[in-house]
C-alpha positions in Angstrom: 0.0 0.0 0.0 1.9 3.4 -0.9 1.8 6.7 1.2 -0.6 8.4 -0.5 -2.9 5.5 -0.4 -3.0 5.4 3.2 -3.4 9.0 3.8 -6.5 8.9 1.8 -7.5 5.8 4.6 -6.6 8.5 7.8 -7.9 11.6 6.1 -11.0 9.3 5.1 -11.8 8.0 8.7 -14.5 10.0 10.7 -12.3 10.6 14.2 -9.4 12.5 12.3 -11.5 14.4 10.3 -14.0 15.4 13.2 -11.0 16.3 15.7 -9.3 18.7 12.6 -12.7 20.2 11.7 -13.3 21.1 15.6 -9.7 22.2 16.2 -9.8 24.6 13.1 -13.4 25.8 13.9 -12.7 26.0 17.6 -9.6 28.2 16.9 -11.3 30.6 13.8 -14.2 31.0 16.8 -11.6 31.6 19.6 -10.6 34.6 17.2 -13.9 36.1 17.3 -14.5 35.8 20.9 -11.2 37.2 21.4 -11.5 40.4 18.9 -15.3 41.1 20.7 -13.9 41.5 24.0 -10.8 42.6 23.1 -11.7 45.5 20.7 -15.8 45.9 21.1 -16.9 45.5 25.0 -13.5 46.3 26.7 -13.4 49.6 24.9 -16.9 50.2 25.2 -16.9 49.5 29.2 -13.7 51.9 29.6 -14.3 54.9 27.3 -17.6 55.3 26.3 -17.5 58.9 25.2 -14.4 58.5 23.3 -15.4 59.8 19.5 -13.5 58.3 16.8 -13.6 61.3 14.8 -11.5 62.9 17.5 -8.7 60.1 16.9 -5.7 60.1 13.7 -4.7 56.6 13.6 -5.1 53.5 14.9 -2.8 53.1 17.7 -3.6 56.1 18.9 -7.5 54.9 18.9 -6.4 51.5 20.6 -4.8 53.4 23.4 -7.4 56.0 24.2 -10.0 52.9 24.6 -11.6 53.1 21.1 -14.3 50.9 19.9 -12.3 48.8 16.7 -15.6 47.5 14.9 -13.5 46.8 11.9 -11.0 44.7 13.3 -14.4 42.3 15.1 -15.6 42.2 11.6 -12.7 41.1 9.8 -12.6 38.0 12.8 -16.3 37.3 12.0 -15.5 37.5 8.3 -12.1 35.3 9.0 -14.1 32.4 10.4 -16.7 32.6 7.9 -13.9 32.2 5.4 -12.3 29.4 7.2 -15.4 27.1 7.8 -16.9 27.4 4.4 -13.1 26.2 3.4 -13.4 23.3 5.8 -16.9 22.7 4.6 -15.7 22.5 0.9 -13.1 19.8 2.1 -15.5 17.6 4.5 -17.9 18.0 1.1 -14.9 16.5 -0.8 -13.7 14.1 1.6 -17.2 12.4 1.6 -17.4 12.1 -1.8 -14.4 10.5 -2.3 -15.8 7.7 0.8 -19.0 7.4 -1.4 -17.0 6.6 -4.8 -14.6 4.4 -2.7 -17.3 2.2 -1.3 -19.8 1.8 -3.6 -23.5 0.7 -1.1 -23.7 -3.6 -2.5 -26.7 -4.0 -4.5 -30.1 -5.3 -2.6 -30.7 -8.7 -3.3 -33.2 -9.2 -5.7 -36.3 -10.8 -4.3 -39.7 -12.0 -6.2 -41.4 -9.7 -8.0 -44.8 -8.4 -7.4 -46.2 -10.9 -9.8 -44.4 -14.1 -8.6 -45.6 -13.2 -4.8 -49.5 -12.7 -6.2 -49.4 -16.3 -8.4 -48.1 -17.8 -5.3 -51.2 -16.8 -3.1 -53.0 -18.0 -5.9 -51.5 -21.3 -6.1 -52.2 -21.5 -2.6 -55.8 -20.0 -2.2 -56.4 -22.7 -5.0 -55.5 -25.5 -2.3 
């Protein structure tokens, strides 16, 4: 069996996939959490009455307590970026399980007909 080969089998089985899925996701939404507090409620809880027309740059907004919408957005963006990336390669990923494996075919039983002349047959005894 060559390398690539059996990555495909560990990428392909559900516990490795699952546990990188949640690590990515849980680290994109760690960002988010972190810019809210960080740059929207902190500010907002410290310097309410700060106006950001008063301010030149950014550093000098960080420092005076500024609110930093922008900078939560671009998280929020971030990790919609990211987990539509990850969903694009789960999407993949299960595709390529579903051409490996094809389902086996259901045994073929009697047909509709054979089952009705066999009631028949025996309605006739």
């Amino acid at each position: 069996m060559g390398m690539i080969s059996e990555f495909k089998d560990f990428i392909a089985k559900g516990n490795a996939m699952d546990l990188a899925v949640g690590v990515i996701i849980g680290g994109a939404f760690g960002a988010i959490v972190n810019s809210l507090v960080s740059d929207v409620i902190t500010p907002a809880l410290l310097n309410p009455a700060l106006k950001a027309a008063q301010v030149e740059n950014l550093a000098e907004l960080k420092t005076e307590g500024g609110i930093l919408y922008g900078k939560f957005l671009a998280a929020v963006i971030s990790f919609l970026v990211i987990a539509f990336v990850i969903f694009l390669m789960v999407k993949a990923i299960n595709s390529m399980k579903k051409k490996e494996a094809p389902a086996p075919a259901a045994p073929a039983g009697p047909t509709q007909e054979e089952l009705l002349t066999q009631i028949r047959d025996l309605l006739k005894k």
